[in-house]
HTML snippet that shows the backbone in 3Dmol.js (N, CA, C, O; Angstrom):
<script src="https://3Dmol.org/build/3Dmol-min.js"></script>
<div id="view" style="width:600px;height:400px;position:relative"></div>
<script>
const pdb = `
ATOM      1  N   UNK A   1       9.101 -95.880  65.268  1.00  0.00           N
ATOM      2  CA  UNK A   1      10.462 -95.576  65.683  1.00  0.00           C
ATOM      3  C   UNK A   1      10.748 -96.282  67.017  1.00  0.00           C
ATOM      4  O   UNK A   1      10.101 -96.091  68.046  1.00  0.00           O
ATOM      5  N   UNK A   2      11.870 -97.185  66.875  1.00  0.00           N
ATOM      6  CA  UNK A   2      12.062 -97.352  68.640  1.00  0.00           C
ATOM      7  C   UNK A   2      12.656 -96.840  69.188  1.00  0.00           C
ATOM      8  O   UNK A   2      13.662 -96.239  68.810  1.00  0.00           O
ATOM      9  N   UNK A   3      12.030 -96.943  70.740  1.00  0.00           N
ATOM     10  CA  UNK A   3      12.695 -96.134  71.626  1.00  0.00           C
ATOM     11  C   UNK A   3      13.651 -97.072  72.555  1.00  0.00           C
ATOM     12  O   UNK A   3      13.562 -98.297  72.471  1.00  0.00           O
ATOM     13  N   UNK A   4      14.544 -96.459  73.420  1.00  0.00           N
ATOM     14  CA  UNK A   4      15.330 -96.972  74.482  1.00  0.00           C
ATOM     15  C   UNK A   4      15.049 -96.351  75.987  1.00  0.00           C
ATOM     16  O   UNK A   4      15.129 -95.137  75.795  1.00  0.00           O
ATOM     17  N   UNK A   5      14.810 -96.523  77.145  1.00  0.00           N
ATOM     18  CA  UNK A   5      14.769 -96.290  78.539  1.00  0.00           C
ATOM     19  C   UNK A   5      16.467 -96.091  78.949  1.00  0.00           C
ATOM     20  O   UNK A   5      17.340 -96.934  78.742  1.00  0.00           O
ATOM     21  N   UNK A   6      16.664 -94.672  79.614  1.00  0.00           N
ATOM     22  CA  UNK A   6      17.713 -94.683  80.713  1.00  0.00           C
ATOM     23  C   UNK A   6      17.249 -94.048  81.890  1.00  0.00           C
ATOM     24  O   UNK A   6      16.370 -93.220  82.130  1.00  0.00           O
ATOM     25  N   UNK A   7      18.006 -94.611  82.493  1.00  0.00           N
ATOM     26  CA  UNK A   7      17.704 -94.127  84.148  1.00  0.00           C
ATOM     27  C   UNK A   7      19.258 -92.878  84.511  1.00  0.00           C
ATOM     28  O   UNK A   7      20.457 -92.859  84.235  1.00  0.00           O
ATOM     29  N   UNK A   8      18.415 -92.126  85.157  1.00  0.00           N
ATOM     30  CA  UNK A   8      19.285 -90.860  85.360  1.00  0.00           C
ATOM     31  C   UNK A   8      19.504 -90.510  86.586  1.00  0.00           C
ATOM     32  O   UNK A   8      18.492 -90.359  87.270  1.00  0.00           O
ATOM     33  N   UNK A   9      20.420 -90.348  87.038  1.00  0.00           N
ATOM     34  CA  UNK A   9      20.642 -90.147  88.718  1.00  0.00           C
ATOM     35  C   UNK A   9      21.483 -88.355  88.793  1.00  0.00           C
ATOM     36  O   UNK A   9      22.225 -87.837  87.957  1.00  0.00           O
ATOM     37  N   UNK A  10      21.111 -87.940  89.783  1.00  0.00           N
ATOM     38  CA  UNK A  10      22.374 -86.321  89.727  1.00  0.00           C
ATOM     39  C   UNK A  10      21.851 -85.932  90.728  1.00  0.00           C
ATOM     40  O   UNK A  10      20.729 -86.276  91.099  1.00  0.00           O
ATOM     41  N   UNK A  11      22.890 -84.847  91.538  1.00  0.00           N
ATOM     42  CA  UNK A  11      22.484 -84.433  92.555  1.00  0.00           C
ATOM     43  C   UNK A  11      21.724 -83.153  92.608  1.00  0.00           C
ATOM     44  O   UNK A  11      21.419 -82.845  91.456  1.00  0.00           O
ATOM     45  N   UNK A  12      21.255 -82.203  93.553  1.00  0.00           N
ATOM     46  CA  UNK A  12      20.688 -81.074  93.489  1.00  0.00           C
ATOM     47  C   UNK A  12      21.355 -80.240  92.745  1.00  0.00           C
ATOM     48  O   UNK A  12      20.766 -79.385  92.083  1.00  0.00           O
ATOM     49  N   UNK A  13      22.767 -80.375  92.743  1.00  0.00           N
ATOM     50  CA  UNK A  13      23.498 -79.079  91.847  1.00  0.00           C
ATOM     51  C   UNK A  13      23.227 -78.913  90.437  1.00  0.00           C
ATOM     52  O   UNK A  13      23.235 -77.783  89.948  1.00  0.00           O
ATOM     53  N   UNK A  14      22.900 -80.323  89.484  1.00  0.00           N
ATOM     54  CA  UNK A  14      22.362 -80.735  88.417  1.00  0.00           C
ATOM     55  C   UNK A  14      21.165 -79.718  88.561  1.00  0.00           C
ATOM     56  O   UNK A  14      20.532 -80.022  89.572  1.00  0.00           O
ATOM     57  N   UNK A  15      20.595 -78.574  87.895  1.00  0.00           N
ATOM     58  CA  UNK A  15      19.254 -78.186  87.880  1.00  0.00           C
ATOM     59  C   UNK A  15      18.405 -78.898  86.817  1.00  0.00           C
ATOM     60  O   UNK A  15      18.583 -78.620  85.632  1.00  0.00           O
ATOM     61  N   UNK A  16      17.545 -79.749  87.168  1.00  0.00           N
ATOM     62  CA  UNK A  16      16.499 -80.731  86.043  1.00  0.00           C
ATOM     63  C   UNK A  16      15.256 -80.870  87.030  1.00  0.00           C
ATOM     64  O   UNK A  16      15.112 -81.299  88.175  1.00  0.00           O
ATOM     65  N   UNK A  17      14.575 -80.415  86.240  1.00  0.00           N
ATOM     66  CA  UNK A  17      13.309 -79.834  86.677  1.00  0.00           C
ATOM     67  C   UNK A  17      12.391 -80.975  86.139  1.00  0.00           C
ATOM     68  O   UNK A  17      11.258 -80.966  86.619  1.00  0.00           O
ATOM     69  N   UNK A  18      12.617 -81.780  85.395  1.00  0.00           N
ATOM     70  CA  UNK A  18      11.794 -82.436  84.294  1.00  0.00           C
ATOM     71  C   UNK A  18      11.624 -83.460  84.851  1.00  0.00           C
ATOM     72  O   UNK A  18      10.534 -84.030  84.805  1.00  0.00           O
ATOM     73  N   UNK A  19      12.792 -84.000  85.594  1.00  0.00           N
ATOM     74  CA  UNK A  19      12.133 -85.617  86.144  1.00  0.00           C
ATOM     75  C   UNK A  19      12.780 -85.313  87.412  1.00  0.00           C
ATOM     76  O   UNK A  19      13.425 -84.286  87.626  1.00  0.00           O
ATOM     77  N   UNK A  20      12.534 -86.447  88.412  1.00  0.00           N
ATOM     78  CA  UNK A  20      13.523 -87.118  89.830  1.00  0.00           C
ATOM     79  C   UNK A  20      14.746 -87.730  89.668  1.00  0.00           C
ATOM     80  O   UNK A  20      14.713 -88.792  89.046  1.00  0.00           O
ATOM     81  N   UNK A  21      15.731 -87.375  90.031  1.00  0.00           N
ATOM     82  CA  UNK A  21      17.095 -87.926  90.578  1.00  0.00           C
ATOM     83  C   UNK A  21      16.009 -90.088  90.645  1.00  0.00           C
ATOM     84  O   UNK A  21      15.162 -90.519  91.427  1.00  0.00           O
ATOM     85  N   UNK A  22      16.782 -90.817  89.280  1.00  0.00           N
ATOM     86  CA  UNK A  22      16.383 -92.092  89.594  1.00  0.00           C
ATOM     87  C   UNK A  22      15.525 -92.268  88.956  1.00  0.00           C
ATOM     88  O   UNK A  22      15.301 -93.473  88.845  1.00  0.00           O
ATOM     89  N   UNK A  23      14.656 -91.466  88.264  1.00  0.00           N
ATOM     90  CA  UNK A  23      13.413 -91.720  87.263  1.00  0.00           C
ATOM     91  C   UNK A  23      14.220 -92.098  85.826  1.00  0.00           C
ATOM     92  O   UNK A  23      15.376 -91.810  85.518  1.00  0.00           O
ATOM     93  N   UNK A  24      13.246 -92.813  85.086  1.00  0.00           N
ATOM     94  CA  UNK A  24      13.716 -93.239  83.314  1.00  0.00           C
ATOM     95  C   UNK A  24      13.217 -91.566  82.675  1.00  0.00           C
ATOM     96  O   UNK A  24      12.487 -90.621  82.972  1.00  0.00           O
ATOM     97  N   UNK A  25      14.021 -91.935  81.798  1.00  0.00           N
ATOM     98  CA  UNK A  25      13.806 -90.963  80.313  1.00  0.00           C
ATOM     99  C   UNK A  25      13.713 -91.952  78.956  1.00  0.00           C
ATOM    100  O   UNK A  25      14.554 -92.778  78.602  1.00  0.00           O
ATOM    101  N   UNK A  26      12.341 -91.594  78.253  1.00  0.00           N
ATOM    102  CA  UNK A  26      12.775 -92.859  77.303  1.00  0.00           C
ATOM    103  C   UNK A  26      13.081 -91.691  76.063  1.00  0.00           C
ATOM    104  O   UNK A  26      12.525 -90.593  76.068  1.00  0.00           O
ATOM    105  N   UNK A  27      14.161 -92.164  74.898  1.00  0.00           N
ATOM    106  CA  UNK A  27      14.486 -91.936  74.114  1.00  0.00           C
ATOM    107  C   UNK A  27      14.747 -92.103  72.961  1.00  0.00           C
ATOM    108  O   UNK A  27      15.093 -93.283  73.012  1.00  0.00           O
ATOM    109  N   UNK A  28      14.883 -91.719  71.580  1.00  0.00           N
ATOM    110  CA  UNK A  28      14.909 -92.702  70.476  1.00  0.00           C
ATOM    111  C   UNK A  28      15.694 -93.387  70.507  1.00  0.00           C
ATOM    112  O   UNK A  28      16.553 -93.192  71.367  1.00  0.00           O
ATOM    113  N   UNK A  29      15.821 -94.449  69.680  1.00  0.00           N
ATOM    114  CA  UNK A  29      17.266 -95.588  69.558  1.00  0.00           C
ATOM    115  C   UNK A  29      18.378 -94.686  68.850  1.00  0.00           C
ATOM    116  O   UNK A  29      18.150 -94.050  67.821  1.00  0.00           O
ATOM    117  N   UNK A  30      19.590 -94.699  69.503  1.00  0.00           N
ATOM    118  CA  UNK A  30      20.212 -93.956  68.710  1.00  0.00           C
ATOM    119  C   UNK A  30      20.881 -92.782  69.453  1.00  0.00           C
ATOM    120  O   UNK A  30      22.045 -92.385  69.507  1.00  0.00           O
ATOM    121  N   UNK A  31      19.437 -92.268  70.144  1.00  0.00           N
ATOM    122  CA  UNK A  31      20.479 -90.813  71.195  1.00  0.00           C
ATOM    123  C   UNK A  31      21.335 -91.310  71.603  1.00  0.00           C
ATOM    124  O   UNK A  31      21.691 -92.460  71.863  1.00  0.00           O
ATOM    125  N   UNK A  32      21.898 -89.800  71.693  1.00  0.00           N
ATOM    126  CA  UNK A  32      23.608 -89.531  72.770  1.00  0.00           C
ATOM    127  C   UNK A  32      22.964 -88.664  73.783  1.00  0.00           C
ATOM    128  O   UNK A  32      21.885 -88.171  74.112  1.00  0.00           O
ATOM    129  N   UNK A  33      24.422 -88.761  74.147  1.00  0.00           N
ATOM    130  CA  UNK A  33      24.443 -87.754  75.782  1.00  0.00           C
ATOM    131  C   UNK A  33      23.460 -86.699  75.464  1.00  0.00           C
ATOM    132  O   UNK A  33      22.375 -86.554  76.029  1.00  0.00           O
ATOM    133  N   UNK A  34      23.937 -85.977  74.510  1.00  0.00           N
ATOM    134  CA  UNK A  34      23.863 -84.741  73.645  1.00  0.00           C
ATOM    135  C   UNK A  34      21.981 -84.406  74.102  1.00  0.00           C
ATOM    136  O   UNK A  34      21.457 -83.614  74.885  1.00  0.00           O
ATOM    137  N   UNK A  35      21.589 -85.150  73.434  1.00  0.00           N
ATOM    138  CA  UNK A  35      19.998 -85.683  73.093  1.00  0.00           C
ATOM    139  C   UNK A  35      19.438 -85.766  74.510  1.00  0.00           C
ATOM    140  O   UNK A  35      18.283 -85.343  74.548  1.00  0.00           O
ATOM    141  N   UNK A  36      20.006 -86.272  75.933  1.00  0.00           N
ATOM    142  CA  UNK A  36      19.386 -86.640  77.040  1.00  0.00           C
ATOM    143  C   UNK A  36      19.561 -85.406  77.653  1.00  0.00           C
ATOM    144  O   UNK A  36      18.546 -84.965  78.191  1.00  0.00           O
ATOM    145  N   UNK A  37      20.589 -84.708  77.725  1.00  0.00           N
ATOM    146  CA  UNK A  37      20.601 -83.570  78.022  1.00  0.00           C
ATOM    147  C   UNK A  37      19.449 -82.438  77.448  1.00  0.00           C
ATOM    148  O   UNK A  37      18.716 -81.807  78.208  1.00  0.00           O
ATOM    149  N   UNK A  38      19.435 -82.304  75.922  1.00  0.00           N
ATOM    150  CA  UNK A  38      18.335 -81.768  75.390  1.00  0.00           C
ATOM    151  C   UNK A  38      17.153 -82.357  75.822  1.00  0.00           C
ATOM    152  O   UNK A  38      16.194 -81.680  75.453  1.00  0.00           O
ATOM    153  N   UNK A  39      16.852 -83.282  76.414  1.00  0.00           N
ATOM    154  CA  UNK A  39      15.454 -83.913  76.882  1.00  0.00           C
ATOM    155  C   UNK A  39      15.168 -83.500  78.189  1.00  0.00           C
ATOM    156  O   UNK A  39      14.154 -83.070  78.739  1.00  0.00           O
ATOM    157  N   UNK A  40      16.319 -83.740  78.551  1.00  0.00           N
ATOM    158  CA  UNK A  40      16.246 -82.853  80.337  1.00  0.00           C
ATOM    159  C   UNK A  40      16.528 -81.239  80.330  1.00  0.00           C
ATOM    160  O   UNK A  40      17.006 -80.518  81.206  1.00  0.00           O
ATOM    161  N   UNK A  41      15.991 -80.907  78.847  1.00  0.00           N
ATOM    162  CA  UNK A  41      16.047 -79.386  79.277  1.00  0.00           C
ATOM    163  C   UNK A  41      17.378 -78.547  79.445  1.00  0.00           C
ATOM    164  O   UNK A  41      17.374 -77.326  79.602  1.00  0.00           O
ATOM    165  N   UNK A  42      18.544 -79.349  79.395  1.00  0.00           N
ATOM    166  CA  UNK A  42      19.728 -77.993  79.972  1.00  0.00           C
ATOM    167  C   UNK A  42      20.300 -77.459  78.946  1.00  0.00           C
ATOM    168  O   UNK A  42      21.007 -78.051  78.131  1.00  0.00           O
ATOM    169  N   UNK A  43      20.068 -76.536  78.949  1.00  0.00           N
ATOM    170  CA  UNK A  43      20.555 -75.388  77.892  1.00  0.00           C
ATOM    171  C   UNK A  43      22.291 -75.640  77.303  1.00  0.00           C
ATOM    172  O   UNK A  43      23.299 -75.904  77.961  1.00  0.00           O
ATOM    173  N   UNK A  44      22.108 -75.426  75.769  1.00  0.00           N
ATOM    174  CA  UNK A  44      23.265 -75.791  75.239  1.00  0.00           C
ATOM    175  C   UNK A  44      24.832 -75.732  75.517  1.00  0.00           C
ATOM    176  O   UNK A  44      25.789 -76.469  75.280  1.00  0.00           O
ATOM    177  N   UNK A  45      24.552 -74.017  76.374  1.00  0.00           N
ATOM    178  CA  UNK A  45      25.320 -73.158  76.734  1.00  0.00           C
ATOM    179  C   UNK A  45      26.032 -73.656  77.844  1.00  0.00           C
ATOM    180  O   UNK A  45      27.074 -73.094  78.181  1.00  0.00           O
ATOM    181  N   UNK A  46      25.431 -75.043  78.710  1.00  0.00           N
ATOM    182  CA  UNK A  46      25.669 -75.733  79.842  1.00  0.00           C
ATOM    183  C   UNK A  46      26.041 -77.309  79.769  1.00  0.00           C
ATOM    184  O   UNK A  46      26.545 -77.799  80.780  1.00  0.00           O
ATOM    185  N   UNK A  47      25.808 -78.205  78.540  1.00  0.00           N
ATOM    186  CA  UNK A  47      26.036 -79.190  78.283  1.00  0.00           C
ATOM    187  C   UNK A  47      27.616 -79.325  78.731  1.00  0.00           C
ATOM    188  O   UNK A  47      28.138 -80.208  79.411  1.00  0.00           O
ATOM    189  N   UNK A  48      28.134 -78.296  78.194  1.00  0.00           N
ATOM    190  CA  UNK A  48      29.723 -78.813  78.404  1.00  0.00           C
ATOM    191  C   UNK A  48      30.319 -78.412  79.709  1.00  0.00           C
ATOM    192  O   UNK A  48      31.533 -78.218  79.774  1.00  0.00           O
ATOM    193  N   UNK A  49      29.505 -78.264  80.818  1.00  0.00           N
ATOM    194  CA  UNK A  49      30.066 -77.845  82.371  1.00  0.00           C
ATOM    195  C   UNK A  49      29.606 -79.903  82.399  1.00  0.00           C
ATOM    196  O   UNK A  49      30.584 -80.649  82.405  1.00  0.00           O
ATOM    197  N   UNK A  50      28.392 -80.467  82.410  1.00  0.00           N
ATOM    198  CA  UNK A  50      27.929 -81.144  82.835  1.00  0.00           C
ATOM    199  C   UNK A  50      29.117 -82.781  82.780  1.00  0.00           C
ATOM    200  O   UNK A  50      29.581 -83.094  81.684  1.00  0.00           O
ATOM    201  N   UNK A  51      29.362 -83.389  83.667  1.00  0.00           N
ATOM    202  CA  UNK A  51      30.076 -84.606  83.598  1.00  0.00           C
ATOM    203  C   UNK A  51      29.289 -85.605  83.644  1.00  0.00           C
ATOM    204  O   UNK A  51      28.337 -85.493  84.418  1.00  0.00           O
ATOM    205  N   UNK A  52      29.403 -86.721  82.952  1.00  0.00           N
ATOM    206  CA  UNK A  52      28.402 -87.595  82.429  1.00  0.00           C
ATOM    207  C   UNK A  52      28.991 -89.094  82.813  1.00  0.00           C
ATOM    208  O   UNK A  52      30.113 -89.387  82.401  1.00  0.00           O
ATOM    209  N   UNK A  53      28.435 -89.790  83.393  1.00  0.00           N
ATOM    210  CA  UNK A  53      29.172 -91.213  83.620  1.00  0.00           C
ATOM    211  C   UNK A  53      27.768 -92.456  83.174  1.00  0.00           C
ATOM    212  O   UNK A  53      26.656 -92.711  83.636  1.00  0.00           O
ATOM    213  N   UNK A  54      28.418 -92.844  82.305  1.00  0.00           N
ATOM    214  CA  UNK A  54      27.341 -94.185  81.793  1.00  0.00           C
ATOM    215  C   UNK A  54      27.716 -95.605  81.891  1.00  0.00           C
ATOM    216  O   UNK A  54      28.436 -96.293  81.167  1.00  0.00           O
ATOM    217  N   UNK A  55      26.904 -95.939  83.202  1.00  0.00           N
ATOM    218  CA  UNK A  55      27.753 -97.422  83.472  1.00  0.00           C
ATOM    219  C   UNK A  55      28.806 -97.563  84.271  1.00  0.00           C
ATOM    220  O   UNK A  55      29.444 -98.587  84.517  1.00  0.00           O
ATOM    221  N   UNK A  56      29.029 -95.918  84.866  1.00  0.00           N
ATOM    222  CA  UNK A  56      30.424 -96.142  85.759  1.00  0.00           C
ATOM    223  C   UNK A  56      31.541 -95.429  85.038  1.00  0.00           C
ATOM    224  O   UNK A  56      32.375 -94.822  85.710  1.00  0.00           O
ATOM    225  N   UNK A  57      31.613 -95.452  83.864  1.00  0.00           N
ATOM    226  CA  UNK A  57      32.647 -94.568  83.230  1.00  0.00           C
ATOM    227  C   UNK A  57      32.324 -93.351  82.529  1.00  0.00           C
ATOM    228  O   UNK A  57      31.310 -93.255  81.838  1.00  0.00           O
ATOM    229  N   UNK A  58      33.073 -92.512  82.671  1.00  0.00           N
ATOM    230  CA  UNK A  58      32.976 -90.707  82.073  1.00  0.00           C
ATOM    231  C   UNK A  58      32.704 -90.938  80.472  1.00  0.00           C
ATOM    232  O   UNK A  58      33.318 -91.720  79.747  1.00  0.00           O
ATOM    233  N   UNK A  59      31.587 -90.025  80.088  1.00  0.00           N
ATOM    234  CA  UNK A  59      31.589 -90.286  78.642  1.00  0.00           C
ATOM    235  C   UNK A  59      31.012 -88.867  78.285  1.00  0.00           C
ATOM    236  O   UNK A  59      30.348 -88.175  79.057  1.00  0.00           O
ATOM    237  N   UNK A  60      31.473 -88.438  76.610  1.00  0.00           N
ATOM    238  CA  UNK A  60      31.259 -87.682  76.039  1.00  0.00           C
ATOM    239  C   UNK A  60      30.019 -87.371  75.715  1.00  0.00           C
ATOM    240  O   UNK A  60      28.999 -88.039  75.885  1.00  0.00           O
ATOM    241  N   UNK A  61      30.176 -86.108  75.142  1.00  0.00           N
ATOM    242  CA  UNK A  61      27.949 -85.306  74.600  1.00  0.00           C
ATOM    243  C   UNK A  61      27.838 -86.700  73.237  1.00  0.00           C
ATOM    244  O   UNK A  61      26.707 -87.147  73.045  1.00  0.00           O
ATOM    245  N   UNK A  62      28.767 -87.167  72.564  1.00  0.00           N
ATOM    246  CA  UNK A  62      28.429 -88.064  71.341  1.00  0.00           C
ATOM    247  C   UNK A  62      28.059 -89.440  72.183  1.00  0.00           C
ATOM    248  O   UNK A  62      27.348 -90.232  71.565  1.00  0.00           O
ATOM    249  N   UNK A  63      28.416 -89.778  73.382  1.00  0.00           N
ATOM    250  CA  UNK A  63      28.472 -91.128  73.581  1.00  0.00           C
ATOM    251  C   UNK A  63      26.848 -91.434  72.995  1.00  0.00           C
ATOM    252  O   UNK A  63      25.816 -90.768  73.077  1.00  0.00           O
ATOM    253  N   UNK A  64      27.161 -92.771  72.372  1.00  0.00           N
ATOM    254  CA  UNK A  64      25.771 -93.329  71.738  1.00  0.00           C
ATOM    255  C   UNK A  64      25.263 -94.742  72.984  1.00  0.00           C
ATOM    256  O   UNK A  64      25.808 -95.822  73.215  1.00  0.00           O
ATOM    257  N   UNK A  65      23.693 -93.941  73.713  1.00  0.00           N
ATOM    258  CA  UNK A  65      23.545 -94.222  75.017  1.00  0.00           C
ATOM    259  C   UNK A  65      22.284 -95.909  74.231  1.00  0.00           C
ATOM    260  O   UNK A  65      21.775 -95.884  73.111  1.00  0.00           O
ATOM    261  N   UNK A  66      22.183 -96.709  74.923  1.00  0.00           N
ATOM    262  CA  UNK A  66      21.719 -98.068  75.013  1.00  0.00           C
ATOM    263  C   UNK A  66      20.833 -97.939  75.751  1.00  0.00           C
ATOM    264  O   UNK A  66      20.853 -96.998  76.545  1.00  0.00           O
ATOM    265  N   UNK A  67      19.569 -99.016  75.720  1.00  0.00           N
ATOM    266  CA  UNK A  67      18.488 -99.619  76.581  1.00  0.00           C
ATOM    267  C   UNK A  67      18.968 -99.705  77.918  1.00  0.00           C
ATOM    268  O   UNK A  67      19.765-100.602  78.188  1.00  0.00           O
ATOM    269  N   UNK A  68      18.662 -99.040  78.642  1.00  0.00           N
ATOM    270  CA  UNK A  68      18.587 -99.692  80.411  1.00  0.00           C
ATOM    271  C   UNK A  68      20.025 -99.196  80.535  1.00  0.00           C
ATOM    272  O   UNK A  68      20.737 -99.790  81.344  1.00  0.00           O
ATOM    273  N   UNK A  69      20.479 -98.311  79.926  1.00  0.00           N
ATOM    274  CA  UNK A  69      21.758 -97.635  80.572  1.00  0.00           C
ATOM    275  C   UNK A  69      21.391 -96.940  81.955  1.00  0.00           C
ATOM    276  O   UNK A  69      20.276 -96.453  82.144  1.00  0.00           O
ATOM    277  N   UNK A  70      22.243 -96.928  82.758  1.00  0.00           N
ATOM    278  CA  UNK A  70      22.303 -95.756  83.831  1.00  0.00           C
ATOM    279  C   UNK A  70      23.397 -94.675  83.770  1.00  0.00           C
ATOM    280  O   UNK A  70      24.622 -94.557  83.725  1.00  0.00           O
ATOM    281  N   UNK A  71      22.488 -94.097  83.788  1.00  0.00           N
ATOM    282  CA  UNK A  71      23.387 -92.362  83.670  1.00  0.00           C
ATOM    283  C   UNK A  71      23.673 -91.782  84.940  1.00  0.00           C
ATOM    284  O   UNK A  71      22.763 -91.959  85.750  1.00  0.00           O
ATOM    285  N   UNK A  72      24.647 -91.151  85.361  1.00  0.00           N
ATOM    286  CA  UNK A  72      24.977 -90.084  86.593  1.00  0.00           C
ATOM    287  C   UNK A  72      25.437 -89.069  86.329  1.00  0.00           C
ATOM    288  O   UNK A  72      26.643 -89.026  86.085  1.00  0.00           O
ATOM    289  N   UNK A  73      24.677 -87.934  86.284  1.00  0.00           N
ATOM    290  CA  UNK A  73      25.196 -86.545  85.866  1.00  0.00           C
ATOM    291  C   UNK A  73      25.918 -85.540  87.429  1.00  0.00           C
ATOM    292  O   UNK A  73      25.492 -85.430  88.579  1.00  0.00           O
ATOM    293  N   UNK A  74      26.882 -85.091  86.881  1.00  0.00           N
ATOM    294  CA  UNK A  74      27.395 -83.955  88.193  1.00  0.00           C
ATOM    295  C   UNK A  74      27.850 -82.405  87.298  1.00  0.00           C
ATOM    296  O   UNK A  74      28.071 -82.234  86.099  1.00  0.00           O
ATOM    297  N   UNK A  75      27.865 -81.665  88.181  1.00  0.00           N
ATOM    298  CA  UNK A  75      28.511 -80.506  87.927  1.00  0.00           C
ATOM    299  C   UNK A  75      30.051 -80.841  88.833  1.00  0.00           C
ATOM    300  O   UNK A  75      30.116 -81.700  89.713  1.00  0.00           O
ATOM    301  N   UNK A  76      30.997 -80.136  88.484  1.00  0.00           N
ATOM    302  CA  UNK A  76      32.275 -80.457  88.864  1.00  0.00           C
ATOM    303  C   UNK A  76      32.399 -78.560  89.859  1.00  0.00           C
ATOM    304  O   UNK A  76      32.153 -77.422  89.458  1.00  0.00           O
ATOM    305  N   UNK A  77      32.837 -79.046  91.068  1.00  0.00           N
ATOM    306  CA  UNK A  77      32.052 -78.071  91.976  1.00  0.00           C
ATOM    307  C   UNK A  77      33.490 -77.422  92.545  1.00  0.00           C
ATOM    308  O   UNK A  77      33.426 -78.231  93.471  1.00  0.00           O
ATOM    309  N   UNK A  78      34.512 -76.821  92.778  1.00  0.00           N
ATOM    310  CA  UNK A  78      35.788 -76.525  93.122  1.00  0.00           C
ATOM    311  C   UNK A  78      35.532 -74.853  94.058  1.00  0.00           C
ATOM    312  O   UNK A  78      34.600 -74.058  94.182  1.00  0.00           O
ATOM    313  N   UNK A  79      36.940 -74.960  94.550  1.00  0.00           N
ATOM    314  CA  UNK A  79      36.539 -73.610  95.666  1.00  0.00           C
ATOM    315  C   UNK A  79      38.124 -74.086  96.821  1.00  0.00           C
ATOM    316  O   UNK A  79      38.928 -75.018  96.796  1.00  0.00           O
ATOM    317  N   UNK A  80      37.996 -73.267  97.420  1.00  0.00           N
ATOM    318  CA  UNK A  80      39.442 -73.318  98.357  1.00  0.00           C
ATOM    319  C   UNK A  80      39.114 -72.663  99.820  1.00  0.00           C
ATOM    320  O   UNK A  80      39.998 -72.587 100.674  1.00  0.00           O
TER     321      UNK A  80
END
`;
const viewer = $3Dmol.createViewer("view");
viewer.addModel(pdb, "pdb");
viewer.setStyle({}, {cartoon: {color: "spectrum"}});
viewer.zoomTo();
viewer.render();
</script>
């Protein structure tokens, strides 16, 4: 089966326990967001707080992620 490498960046608010802010995740050919999230552990119930930018632009739990993508995950953080 082949796999693909992305690199994942997020800040402390992101809880991912699994790797470093900047480390690869390798994955099958083929995952989505969906899938990197399930690899990094965050519970289903939380996928859809999480904002996802691949390459610079916002993308969905389906986006179908590529070799040597870079990912940036945030939580969207509000208050007054």
């Amino acid at each position: 089966m082949d796999k693909i490498k992305v690199t994942v960046h997020f800040t402390g608010v992101v809880d991912v326990k699994k790797i470093a802010s900047g480390e690869s995740v390798s994955l099958p050919a083929g995952a989505d967001v969906s899938a990197l999230l399930s690899e990094l552990e965050i519970a289903e119930r939380h996928k859809k707080y999480v904002v996802v930018h691949v390459g610079g632009r916002k993308q969905g739990l389906s986006h179908k992620l590529k070799d040597n993508d870079e990912v940036k995950l945030f939580l969207p953080i509000g208050g007054g």
